[in-house]
ROKE-953434 format. One record per residue (C-alpha): residue in one letter; x, y, z. Coordinates in steps of 0.5 Angstrom, whole numbers. Layout:
# residues N
a;X;Y;Z
...
***
This chain:
# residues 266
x;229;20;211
x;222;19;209
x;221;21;201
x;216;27;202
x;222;30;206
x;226;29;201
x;222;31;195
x;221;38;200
x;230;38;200
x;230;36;194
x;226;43;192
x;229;47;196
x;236;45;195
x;235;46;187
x;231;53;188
x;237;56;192
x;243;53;190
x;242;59;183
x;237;64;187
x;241;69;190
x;238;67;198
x;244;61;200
x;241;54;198
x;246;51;203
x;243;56;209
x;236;54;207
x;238;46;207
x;240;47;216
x;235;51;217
x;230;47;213
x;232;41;217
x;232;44;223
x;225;46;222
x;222;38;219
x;226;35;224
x;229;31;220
x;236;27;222
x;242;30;220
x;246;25;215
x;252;29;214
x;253;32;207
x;252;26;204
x;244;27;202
x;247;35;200
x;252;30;196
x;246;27;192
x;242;34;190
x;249;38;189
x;249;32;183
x;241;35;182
x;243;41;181
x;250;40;177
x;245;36;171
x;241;42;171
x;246;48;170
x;250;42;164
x;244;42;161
x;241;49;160
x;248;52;158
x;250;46;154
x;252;50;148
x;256;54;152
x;260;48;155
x;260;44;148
x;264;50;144
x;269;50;150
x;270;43;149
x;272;44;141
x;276;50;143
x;281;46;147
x;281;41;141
x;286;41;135
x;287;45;131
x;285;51;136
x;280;55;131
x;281;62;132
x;272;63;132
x;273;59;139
x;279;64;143
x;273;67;147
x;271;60;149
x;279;58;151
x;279;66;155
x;273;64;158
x;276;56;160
x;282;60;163
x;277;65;167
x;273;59;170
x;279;57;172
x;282;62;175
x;275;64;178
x;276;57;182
x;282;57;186
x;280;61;192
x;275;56;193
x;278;51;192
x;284;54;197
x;279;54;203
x;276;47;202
x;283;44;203
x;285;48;208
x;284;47;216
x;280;52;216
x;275;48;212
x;273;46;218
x;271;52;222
x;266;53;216
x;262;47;215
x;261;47;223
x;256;52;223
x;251;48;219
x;250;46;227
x;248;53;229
x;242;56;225
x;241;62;229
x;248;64;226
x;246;62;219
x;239;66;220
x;244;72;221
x;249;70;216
x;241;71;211
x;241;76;213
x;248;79;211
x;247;75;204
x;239;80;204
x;244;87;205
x;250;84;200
x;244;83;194
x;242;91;195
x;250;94;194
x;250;94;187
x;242;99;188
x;246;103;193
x;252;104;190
x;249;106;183
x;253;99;181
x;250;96;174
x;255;94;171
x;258;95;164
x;263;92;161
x;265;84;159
x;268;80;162
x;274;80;164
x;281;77;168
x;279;81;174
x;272;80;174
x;273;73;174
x;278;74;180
x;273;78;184
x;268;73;183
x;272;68;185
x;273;71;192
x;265;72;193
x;266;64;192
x;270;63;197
x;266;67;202
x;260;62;200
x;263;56;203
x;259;59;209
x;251;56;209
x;247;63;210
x;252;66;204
x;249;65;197
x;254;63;192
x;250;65;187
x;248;71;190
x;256;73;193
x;259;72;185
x;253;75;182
x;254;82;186
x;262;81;186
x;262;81;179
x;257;87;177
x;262;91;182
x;269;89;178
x;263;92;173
x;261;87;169
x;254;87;166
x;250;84;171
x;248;79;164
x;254;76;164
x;256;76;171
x;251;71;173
x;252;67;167
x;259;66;169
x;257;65;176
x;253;60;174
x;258;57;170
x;263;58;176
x;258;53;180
x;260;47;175
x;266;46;178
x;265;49;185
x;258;43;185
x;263;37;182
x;269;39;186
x;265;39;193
x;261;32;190
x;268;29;189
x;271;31;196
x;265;28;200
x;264;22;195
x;268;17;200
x;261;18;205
x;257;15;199
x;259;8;201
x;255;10;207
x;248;10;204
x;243;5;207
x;239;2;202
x;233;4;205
x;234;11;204
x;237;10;197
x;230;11;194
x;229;18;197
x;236;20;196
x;235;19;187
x;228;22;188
x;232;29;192
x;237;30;187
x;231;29;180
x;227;35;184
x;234;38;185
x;234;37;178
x;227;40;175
x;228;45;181
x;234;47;179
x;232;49;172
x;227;54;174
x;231;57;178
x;236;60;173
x;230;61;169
x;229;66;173
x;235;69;176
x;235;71;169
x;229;73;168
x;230;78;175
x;236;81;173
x;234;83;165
x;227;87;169
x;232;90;175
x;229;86;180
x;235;83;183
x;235;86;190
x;228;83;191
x;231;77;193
x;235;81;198
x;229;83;202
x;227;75;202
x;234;74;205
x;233;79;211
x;226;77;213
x;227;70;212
x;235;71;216
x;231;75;221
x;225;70;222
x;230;64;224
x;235;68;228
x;229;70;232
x;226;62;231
x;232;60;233
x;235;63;239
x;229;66;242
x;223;60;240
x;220;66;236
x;219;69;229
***
């Protein structure tokens, strides 16, 4: 992989991973587009560490009063963050479930077949538009439903062409929470869910040949600065009501590489 391909999938991975269009998607198809070789997961290994700093780094607040809440003595002003810690924690079973099933692999084999995640775009573009058609805003906080529901649409996620962001988000403003706080769970989800895929694929690490090295490092810092102005604005869309914009992106770019794909027209 030469280093303009990497900055190109370093972008794409750090933009999709928290827009609602599937950054995993966006990553087969984008290869199968380049021509780029396929290096298993391991340069997705590399941009997922792109895009973990990112979201560390813009909820760092957040994350520093969960650390003081889990120390002695318990401050009681820290509860809401033990609460959250819990519904992060419960939130991540169901994926961590199927990444260490069998069916783990039926997952992952269809990044081999684009014309099937140009569909599953396309699934991803109809989801985004529920809360719309279903007059679903969501009011309520968060809670231990909320974080189960969402959890779920995780779970779903592990299929490229099914936005994670998108499928936690849209779950949790129909468990009726406030579409604010069901994104900011959401991206808080991706912490775990980015460091647990991270740690399951670093055995493939030793692998990296020392001339792809520099392309890779170059991938993950794009992913980074990427990745930050991705979650400025999902927020931003969410607090204008423009959410569902990003379905109508995933139907005409889902639509345009199952055409591309399967019949060689777009």
């Amino acid at each position: 992989m030469d280093l303009l391909n990497a900055i190109i999938l370093g972008l794409v991975q750090g933009l999709t991973e928290f827009l609602p269009v599937s950054s995993s998607g966006h990553l087969v198809l984008t290869q199968e587009i380049l021509g780029v070789e396929d290096h298993g997961v391991t340069f997705e290994v590399a941009v997922h560490f792109g895009t973990l700093l990112s979201v560390l780094v813009y909820f760092w607040k957040s994350l520093w009063r969960m650390v003081l809440a889990i120390m002695p003595p318990f401050k009681e002003e820290y509860a809401a963050d033990r609460k959250m810690i819990l519904y992060l924690a419960v939130a991540s079973i169901p994926a961590a479930i199927i990444g260490f099933s069998p069916a783990k692999g039926a997952f992952e084999s269809v990044y081999e077949k684009p014309a099937i995640v140009g569909l599953l775009l396309i699934v991803t573009g109809l989801l985004l538009f529920l809360p719309r058609i279903l007059a679903n805003r969501g009011k309520g906080e968060m809670s231990l439903k909320t974080a189960i529901v969402m959890g779920i649409g995780q779970a779903f996620a592990i299929l490229p062409g099914v936005s994670r962001s998108g499928s936690t988000i849209v779950a949790g403003i129909m468990a009726g929470t406030k579409s604010s706080l069901a994104a900011e769970f959401s991206f808080l989800m991706a912490i775990p869910a980015i460091a647990a895929a991270s740690v399951l694929e670093c055995e493939h690490l030793g692998a990296i040949s020392s001339e792809v090295l520099t392309s890779y490092l170059v991938g993950a810092v794009v992913a980074f600065a990427s990745g930050l102005l991705a979650i400025f604005t999902v927020l931003a869309a969410i607090r204008k009501g423009k959410f569902e914009y990003f379905g109508i992106y995933c139907l005409i770019a889902g639509l345009s590489a199952f055409l591309y794909f399967t019949y060689g027209v777009a």
